[in-house]
N, C-alpha and C positions, 0 to 999 in steps of 0.2 A: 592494551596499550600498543603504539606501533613500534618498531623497533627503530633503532637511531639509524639515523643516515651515518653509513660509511665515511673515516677521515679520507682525504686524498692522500694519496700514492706518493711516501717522500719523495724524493730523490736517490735514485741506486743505480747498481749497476746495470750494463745493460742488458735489456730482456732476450729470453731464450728464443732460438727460432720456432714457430708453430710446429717442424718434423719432431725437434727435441721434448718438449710438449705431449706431442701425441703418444711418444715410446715414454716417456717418464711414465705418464696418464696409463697409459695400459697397463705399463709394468705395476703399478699402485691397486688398478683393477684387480686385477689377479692376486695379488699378495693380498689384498681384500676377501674378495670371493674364500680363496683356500684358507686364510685365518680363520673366517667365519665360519667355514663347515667344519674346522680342524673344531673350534671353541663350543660349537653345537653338540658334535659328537661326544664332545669328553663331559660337557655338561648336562648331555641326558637330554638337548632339545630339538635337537635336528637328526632324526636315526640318518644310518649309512646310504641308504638309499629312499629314505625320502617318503614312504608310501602314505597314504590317506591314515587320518585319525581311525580310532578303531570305535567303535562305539563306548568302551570302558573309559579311553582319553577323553572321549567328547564331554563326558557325563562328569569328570573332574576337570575339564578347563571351565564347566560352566559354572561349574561350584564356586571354582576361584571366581570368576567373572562377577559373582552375587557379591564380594568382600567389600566390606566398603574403604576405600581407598582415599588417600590424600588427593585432591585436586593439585592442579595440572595448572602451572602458570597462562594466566592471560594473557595473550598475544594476540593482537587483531591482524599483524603482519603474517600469521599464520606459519612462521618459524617454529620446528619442533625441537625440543632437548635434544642433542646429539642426533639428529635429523642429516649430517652431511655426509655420515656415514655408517650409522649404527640403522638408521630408519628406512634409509634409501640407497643401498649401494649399487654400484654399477656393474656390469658383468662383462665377463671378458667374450671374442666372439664367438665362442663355441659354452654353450651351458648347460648343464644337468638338465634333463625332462624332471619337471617338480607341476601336480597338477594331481588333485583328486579324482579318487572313481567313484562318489557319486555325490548328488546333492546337498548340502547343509544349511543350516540357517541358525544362527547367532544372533542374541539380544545383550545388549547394552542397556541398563537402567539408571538415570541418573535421577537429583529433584526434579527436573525439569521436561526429561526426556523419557519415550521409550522407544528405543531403535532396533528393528530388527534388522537383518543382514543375509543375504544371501552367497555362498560360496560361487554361485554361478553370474560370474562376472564379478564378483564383488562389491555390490551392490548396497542398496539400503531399498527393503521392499517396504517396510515400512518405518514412517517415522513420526509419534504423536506427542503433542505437548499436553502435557499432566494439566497445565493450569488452567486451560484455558477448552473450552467445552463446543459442543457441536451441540444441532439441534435437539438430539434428543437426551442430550445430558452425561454420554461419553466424551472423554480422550478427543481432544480435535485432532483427526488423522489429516496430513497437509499433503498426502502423498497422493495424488491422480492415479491408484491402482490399476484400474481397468484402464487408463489409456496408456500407462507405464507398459503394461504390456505389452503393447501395441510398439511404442518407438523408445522407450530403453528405462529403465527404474534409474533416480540418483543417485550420483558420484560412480554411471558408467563411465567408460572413455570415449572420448571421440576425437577424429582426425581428421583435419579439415581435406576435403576433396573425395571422401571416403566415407559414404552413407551407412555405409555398415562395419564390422569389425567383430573377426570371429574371438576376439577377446570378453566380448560382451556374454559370450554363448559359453566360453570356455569354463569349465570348473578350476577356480585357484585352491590353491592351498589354504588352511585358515590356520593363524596361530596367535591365540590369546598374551597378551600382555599381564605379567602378573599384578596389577594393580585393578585388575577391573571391568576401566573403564578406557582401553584402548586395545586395538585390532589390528592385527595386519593380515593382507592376504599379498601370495606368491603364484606366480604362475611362467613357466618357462617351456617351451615345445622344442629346446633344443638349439634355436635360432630368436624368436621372439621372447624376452624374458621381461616380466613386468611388476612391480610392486604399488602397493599401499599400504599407508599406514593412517588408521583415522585415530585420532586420541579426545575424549570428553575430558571436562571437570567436573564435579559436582554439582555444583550449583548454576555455574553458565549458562547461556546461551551461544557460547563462542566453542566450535570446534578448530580442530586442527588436523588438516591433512597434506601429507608427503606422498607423492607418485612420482615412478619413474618409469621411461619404456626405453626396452634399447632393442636392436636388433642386428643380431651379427656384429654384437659388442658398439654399436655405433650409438646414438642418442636418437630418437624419437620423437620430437614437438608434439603434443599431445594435450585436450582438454578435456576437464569432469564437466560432468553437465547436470541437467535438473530439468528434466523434459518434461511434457504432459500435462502441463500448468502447474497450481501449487495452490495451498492453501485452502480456506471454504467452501468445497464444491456444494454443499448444501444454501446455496441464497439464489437470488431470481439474477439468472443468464452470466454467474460466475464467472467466462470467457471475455464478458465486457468491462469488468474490475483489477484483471489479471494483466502484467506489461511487464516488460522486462525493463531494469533500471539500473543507471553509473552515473556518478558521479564525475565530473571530467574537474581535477586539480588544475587544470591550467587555465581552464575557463570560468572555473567558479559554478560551476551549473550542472542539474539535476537533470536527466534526461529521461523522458520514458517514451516507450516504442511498443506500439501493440502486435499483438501477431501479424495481422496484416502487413507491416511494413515489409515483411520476408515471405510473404502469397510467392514469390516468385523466386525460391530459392533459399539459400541460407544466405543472412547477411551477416559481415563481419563489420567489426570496429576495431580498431586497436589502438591503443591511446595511454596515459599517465591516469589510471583512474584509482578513486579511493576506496570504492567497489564496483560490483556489479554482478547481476543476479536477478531476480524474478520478486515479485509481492502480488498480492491484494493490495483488498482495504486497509486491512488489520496487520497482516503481517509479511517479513519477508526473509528470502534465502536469497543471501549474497555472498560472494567470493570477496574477498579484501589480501590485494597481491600485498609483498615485502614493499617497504617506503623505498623509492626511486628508482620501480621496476616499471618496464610497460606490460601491460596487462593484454593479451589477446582476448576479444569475444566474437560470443556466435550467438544469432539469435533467430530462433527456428520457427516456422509457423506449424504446429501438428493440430493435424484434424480428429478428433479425437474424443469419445462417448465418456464417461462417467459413471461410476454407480450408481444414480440419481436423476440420469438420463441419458438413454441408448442414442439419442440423436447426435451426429460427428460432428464437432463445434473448432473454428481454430482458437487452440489455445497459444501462449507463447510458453516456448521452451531455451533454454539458454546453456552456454557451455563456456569458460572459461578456464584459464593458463597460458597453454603454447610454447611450454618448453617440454626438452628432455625428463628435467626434472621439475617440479612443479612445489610447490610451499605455498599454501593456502589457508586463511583464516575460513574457515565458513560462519557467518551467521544466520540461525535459525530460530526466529522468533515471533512477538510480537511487537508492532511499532510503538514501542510506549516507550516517551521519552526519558524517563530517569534511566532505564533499559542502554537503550540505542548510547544513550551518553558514557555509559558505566566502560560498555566493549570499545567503541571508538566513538569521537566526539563528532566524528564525518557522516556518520550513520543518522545524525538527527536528523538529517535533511531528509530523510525517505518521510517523513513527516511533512505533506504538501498542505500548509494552508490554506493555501490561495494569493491571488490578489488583495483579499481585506484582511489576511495574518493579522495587521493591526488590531483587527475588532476579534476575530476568530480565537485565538490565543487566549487575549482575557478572557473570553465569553466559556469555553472551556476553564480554565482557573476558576470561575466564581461557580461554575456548574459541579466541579469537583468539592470544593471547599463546602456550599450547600448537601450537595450528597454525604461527606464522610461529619460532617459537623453536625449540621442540623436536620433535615428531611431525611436523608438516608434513604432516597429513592431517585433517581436522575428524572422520575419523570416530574415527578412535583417541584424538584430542582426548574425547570425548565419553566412551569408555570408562573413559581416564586420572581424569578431572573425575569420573564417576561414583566411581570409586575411593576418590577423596580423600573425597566426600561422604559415602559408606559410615561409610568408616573414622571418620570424625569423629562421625557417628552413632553407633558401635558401642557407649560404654558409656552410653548412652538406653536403645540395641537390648539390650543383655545384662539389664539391669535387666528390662524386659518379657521375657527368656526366662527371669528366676528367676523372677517372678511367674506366666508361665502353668504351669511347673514344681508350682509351689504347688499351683496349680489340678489340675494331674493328681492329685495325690498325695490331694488332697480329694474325689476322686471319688465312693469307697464313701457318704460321710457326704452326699453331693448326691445321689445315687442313690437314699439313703434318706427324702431329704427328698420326690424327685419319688413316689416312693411310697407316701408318704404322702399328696400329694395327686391321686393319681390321677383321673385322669376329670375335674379339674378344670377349667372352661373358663376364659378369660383375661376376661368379664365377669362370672363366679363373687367375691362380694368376699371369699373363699376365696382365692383369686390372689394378693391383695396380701398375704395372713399368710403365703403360702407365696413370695413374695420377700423379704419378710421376715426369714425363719429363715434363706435362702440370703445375704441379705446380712448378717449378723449372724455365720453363720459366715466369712464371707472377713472382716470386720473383724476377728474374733475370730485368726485366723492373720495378720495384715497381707496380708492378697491385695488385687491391685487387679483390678475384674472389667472394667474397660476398658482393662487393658492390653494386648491382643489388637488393638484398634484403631488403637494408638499408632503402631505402621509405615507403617500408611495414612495418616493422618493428618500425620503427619511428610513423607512423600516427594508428598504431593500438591501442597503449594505448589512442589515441585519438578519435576513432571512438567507444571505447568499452566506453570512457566516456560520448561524447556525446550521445552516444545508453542511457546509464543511466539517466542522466541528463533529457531527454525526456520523461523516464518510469515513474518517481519518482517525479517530481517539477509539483506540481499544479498547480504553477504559467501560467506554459507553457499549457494546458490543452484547446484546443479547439482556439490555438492562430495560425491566418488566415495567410495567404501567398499568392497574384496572388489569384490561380485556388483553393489553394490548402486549406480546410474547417478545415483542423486541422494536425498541425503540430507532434501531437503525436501519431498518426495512418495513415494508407496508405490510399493513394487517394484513393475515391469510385469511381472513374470511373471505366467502364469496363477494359481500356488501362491506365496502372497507367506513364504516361507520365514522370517522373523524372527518374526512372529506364530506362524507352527507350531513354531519352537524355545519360544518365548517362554510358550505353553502348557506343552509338556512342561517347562522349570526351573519352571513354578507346580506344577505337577502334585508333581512333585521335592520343594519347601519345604514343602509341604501335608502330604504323608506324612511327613517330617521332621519336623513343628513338632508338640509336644505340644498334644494336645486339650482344650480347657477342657470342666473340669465344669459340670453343671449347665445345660446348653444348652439350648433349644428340640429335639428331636433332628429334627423336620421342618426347623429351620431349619440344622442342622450338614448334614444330608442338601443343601440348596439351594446350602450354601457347598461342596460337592463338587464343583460344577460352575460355582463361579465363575471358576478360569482357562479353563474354554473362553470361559464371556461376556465378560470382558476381551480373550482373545485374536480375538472376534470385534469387539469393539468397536476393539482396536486395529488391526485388518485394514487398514483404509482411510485410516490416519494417516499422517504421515511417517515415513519408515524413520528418520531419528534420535532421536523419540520411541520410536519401538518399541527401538531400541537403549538405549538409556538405561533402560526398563525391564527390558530383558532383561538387561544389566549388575548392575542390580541384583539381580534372581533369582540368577543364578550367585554372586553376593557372599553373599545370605542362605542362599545353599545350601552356603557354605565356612565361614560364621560359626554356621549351623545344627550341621553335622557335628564343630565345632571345641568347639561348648557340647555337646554330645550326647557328645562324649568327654571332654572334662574335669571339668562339673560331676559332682559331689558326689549322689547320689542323696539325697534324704530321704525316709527309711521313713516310712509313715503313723505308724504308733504316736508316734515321737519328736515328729513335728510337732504330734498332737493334743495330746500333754503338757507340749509349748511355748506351745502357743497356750493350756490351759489355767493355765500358768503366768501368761501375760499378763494372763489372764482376773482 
């Protein structure tokens, strides 16, 4: 939930000047700061001087860390429980050296999560979702390892104008939250002093994080980031799925920006947004500021190998905040919308239909309902659904196979026309008398000369949906068919076998389907060879796409041989004395 917009500011006395301000503020610093190490010391949590865990403490905060704990209220504003001062204090301009001597790494375990953590910078090196699986049947790790290395692991810091930051490098302090499933680390050189605090729930997808930096007691604008791409690096050219994405609240609109946009730099935005953060296909990490903050971003182009391929690809990386102090929902997940809806209801939007939402939407709903009801397989789902589409099409489809009927049967009489205008060229204004007399005869019999197109045109808005419906539904995500290991990516075989069926049923309907008169014959000749170009066009698509047109091939190919045995021949003679009847 997000948290409530602020009432206005009664009416009161009048406001303090900014010097007064600053001395109260520091004075509060400080009575801060010394309460807090006075209430550490006596409570046995912050020794006198601060030194690194010992290996005995490590070994019982993790202990604690395994307990399982009450979740942690939902908040997509990313506000923490005593977060103003208990999570994130301020320091005065001079502050204790607080900083470990040597490396750590800490795990968080929730249902949904397993996060591990590193002291050095305080980081998250890795971070994998339990539910949801990678190719070979683990943990989907979302985390770009081998290029995080490279330009910074998530929930670094970063500051704009400043590519690097010995913060990143520095070892903080780690100190276990006794519930679990929340962190915080510290790190202070004396002059730069820095906090975070990450907090889980159990069952969410929604974390919560507080940072602060100041230095020499002053505040520090500062953003976390989420560099090196994100999500499935195992699918074909991952880099081209991957965008960084906000929501802009004043405009209404979903934005996404591929690495490229920032080849030449870091780009920033800053703006009223309802998130903003990095996805896939499937899933995404996004920052979700407090309700009626402006949100700073950054969105980075790193070039950058993978576990799965040494070759340096730009990925997009992103960073948000931009304040001293910072309060941050993050979510980490997949785009499934009962999901996205549950944490904030803004987040559905990372859910892109398309342009035919309207068809896409249901077509998805009836592929669900099929899978968890009846088939219980999305791929037979998709053949079932094609089925019913067919059929419901069928007397549109019949209507266009009496009219190209027509069309055969007016051959001789278009045969005679094209020979008359022989040798014609198409800028001859000869051309247009001789489309002329050809449209004048199809009027004259009721032919429609683009009814040959009408099937394409029909089944596109439905193949551009189910193309989407496949991109975009997690649900669908690694869901088996037969041969076939995932319906939302092309076969790995060497011979992507659905496209070579999927050729020959065109190849099938083509010689079945009467030939319209009157054709270009250079251009009947090019449409000879349009199921190979489809079938090479669809080569590289998802095998559910490819399915869903192949279903339909075999449909037109049972409704083709079903008109090709029952209609009615019409002899030319007869037609020509009907149509001059008309006449």
């Amino acid at each position: 939930m997000s948290s409530p917009t602020p009432p206005d500011k009664p009416n009161g006395p009048k406001e303090l000047s900014n010097e007064l301000r600053m001395l109260i503020a520091f004075g509060l610093m400080g009575a801060i700061l010394i309460g807090w190490q006075w209430v550490g010391r006596e409570a046995g949590l912050v020794p006198a001087d601060a030194p690194a865990q010992t290996a005995s403490q490590k070994a019982d905060a993790q202990t604690t860390s395994q307990k399982t704990a009450t979740p942690l209220p939902n908040s997509a504003s990313g506000s923490l429980p005593g977060s103003s001062s208990e999570n994130a204090p301020s320091a005065p301009a001079t502050a204790p050296v607080q900083a470990a001597t040597n490396k750590q790494t800490w795990y968080v375990d929730t249902d949904v999560y397993h996060v591990v953590f590193s002291n050095e910078g305080g980081v998250a090196i890795s971070w994998t979702l339990k539910k949801y699986k990678d190719a070979g049947g683990h943990p989907l790790e979302i985390v770009n390892q081998l290029g995080a290395m490279k330009v910074g692991f998530p929930l670094a810091l970063q500051f704009r104008g400043e590519p690097t930051t010995p913060l990143n490098k520095a070892l903080w302090s780690y100190h276990p939250r006794g519930d679990g499933l929340s962190i915080e680390y510290d790190y202070s050189d004396g002059h730069t002093v820095a906090k975070k605090v990450i907090s889980f729930a159990r069952t969410s997808y929604l974390v919560q994080i507080a940072s602060e930096v100041t230095r020499d007691g002053v505040g520090v604008p500062h953003q976390l980031s989420w560099r090196a791409g994100f999500g499935d690096m195992d699918v074909e050219s991952p880099y081209n799925h991957q965008a960084a994405t906000r929501y802009d609240l004043a405009d209404d609109k979903l934005t996404r920006e591929q690495a490229g946009d920032a080849k030449n730099g870091a780009h920033y935005v800053d703006g009223s947004f309802a998130f903003f953060g990095i996805d896939d296909q499937y899933f995404a990490a996004v920052f979700l500021p407090p309700v009626g903050t402006t949100l700073k971003t950054t969105l980075y182009s790193d070039n950058v190998a993978t576990v799965f391929s040494s070759a340096e690809k730009p990925f997009p990386g992103v960073a948000a905040g931009g304040e001293a102090r910072n309060q941050l929902g993050l979510f980490v997940g997949p785009k499934e919308g009962d999901i996205l809806e549950l944490v904030n209801p803004n987040l559905s939007h990372l859910i892109d239909w398309g342009m035919f939402r309207i068809i896409a939407q249901p077509l998805f709903i009836m592929l669900r309902v099929l899978n968890t009801k009846a088939v219980h397989s999305y791929g037979w789902s998709i053949i079932v659904l094609t089925l019913f589409i067919n059929l419901a099409l069928f007397p549109l489809k019949l209507m266009n196979l009496k009219s190209m009927r027509k069309m055969q049967v007016l051959s001789p009489q278009i045969n005679k026309i094209n020979e008359k205008y022989k040798g014609i060229g198409m800028s001859d204004p000869r051309a247009q008398e001789k489309q002329a007399e050809i449209m004048a005869l199809y009027k004259q019999h009721g032919v429609n000369p683009l009814g040959g197109c009408i099937p394409m045109v029909i089944q596109l808005p439905f193949l551009i949906a189910f193309y989407k419906v496949l991109s975009v539904s997690v649900e669908m995500r690694h869901a088996q068919w037969l041969w076939v290991a995932d319906l939302t990516q092309p076969e790995r075989f060497g011979i992507h076998f659905l496209p070579v069926i999927m050729i020959v049923t065109s190849l099938v309907l083509q010689k079945m389907t009467p030939t319209p008169a009157g054709g270009d014959p250079s251009q009947q000749k090019m449409m000879q060879f349009m199921p190979v170009m489809m079938g090479i066009f669809f080569w590289s698509l998802s095998s559910g796409v490819v399915l869903y047109y192949l279903t339909s091939n075999l449909v037109g190919v049972a409704q083709q041989w079903f008109f090709n045995k029952t209609a009615p021949v019409i002899p030319g003679n007869k037609m020509i004395k009907d149509g001059r009847k008309k006449a």
